[in-house]
N, C-alpha and C positions, 0 to 999 in steps of 0.2 A: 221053555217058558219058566225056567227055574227064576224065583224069586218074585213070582206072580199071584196073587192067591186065586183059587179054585173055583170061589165063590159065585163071580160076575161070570163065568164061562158056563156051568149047571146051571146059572139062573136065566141065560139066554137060550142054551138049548130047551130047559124046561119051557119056557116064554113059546120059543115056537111050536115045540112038540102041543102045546094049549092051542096055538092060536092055530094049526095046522088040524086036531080035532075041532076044535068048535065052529070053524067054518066051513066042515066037510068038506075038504077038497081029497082030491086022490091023484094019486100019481108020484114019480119022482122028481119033477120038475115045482111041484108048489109044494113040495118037503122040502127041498132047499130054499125056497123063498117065503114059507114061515121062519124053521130055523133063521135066514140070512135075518130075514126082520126082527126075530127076538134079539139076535146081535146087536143089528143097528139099533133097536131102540136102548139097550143096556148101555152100548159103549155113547150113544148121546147125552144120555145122562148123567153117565159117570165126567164126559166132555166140559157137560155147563159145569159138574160140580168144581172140576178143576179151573172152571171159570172162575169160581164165588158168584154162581149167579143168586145162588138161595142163600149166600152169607147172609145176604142184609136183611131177608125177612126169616128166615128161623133166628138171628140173633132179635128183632124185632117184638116176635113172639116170647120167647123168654125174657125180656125187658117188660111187656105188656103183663105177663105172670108173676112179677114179682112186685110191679107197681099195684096190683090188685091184692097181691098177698100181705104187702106192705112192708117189702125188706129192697125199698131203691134204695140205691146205695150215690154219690154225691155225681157231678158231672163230668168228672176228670177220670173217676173211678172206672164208671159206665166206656168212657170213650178207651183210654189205657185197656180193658179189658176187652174191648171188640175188638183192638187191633189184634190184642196175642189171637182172639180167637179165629181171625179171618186167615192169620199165619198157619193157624192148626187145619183148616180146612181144604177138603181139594188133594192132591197129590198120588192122584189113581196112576197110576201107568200104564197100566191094561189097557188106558182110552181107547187109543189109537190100534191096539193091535185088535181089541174086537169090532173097529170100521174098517178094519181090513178083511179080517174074518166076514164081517155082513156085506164089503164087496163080492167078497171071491163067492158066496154062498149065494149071493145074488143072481152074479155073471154065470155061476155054473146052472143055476133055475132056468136062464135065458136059455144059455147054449143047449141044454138039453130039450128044453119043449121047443126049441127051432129045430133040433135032429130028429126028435119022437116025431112032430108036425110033415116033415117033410119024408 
């Protein structure tokens, strides 16, 4: 995973390690299916970011903050400058490896409370 950062992979195990406390479950079959869902939820979001799905309302936002501050800047300006900045945005690559990761942590949540079960 070299050339990955750290960050989104601590922030999904932490994510489930929470979400596997706060809803009291026990066992080893919904440890993996928190963990798996902290994954899945971290790599969907980093997913849309590489969308641009939130480009157009966080740039929106800070147009709204500066029109009220009172430093708009002309229309050409405003537009030239959303383009670099939709360029700048997005470009996780981790996506995809941590909806793989919340597969596999899934599927093993499954396989396991079908073996414990039976």
């Amino acid at each position: 995973m070299r050339g990955y950062s750290p960050y989104p992979f601590a922030v999904s195990v932490f994510l489930g390690a929470v979400l596997f406390v706060l809803t009291g479950m026990h066992g080893v079959s919904d440890f993996f299916f928190s963990v798996g869902s902290g994954f899945l939820l971290v790599g969907l979001l980093r997913l849309l970011s590489n969308l641009r799905m939130f480009a157009s309302f966080a740039w929106g936002v800070r147009f709204l903050k500066r029109l009220i501050v009172g430093e708009a800047r002309s229309g050409r300006t405003e537009t030239e400058d959303y383009a670099k900045y939709r360029e700048r945005v997005g470009g996780h690559r981790d996506a995809g490896i941590l909806l793989i990761l919340a597969g596999i942590l899934i599927g093993t949540a499954a396989v396991t409370a079908f073996l414990i079960k039976t």
